[in-house]
C-alpha positions in Angstrom: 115.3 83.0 74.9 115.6 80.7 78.1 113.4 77.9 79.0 110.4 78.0 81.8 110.2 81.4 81.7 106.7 83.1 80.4 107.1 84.8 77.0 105.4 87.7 77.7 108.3 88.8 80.5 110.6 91.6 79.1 114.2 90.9 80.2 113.3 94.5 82.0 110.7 92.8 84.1 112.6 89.8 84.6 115.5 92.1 86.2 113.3 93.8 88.2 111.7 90.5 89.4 115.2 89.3 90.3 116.9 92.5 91.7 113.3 92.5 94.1 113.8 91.5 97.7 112.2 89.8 100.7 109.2 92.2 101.3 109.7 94.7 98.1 106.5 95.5 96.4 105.3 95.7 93.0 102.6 97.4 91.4 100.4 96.3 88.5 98.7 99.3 87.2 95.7 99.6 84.5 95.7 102.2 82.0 94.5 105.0 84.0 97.1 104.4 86.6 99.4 107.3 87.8 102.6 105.4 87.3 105.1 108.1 85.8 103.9 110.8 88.4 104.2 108.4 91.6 107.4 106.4 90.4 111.0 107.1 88.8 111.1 102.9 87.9 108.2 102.5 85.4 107.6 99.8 82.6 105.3 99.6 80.0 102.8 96.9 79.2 100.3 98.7 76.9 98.4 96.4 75.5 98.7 93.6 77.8 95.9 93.0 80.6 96.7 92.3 84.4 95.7 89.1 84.0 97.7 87.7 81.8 100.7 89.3 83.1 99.7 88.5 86.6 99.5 85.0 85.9 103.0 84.8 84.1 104.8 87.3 87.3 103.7 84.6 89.6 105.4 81.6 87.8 108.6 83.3 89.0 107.5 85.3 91.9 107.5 83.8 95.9 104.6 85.9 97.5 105.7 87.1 101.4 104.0 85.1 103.9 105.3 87.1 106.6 103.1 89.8 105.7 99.4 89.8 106.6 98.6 89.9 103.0 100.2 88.8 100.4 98.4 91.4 97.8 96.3 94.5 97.8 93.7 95.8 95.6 92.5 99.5 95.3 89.4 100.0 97.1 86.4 101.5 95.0 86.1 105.0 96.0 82.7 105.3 98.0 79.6 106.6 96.3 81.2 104.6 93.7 78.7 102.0 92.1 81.4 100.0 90.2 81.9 96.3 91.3 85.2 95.2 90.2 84.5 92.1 88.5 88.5 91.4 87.7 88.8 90.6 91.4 87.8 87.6 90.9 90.1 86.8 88.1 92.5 87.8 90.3 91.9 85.8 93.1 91.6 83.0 90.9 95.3 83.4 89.4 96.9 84.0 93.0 94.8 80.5 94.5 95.9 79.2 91.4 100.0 79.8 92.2 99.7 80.5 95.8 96.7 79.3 98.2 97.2 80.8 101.2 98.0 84.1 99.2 95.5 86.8 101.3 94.3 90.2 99.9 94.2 93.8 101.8 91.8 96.8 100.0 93.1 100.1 100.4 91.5 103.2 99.9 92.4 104.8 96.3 95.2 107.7 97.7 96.5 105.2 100.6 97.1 103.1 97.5 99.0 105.5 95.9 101.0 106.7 98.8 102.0 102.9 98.8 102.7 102.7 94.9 105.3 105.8 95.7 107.2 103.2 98.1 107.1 100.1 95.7 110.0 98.6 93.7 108.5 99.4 90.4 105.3 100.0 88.7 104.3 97.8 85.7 101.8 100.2 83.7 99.7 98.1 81.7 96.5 98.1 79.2 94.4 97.1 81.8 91.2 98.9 81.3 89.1 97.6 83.9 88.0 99.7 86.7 90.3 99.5 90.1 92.3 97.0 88.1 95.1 97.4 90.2 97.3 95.1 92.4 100.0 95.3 94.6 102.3 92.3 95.3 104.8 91.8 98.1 107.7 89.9 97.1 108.8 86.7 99.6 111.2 84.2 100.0 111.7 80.9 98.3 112.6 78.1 101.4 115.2 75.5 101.0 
């Protein structure tokens, strides 16, 4: 064990965290995700939610403020009624670590597309709807 680093990071996620470079993105996928089919680099996380694990990835993780944004969520599907209520706990956890941290939407198979060019995907037990978030790795500044 080392200090100042969240519990609930595998040594596998804290590799990939640390072998991740300026502007490489990773994907937090719920339980319904496509990960295995999109992505050769894949981790499990049943069991854990987004949240939690989104809150520890950003203790360690700069986001890229070259980029536009910072993170993107999947955009509910049209003709679909579901409001993603998790948004908001996700907004809340990257103000809480990052405040100028911004958010794109993208539509569902754009978002997948995307996924396919990402570092990794972290395949969790998310099981709220359009639960998923991408982040864009940045730098730290001297």
């Amino acid at each position: 064990m080392l200090k100042k680093i969240p519990k609930i990071l595998s040594p596998e996620l804290v590799r990939i965290l640390m072998e991740m470079g300026h502007g490489d993105e990773l994907v937090l996928a719920d339980a319904n995700y496509p990960g295995h089919s999109l992505h050769s680099k894949v981790i499990r996380y049943d069991g854990i939610g987004i949240p939690q694990l989104l809150d520890a990835i950003l203790e360690l993780l700069p986001l890229d403020h070259y980029a536009p944004h910072q993170a993107v969520f999947m955009s509910v599907v049209a003709g679909d009624p579901t409001e993603p209520v998790i948004w908001s706990t996700y907004e809340a956890i990257l103000a809480k670590h990052d405040e100028e941290a911004t958010i794109e939407y993208e539509e569902r198979f754009d978002f997948y597309n995307r996924s396919k060019q990402s570092y990794a995907i972290i395949v969790t037990g998310e099981e709220a709807l359009y639960g998923n978030v991408i982040l864009k790795k940045g730098v730290i500044k001297a």
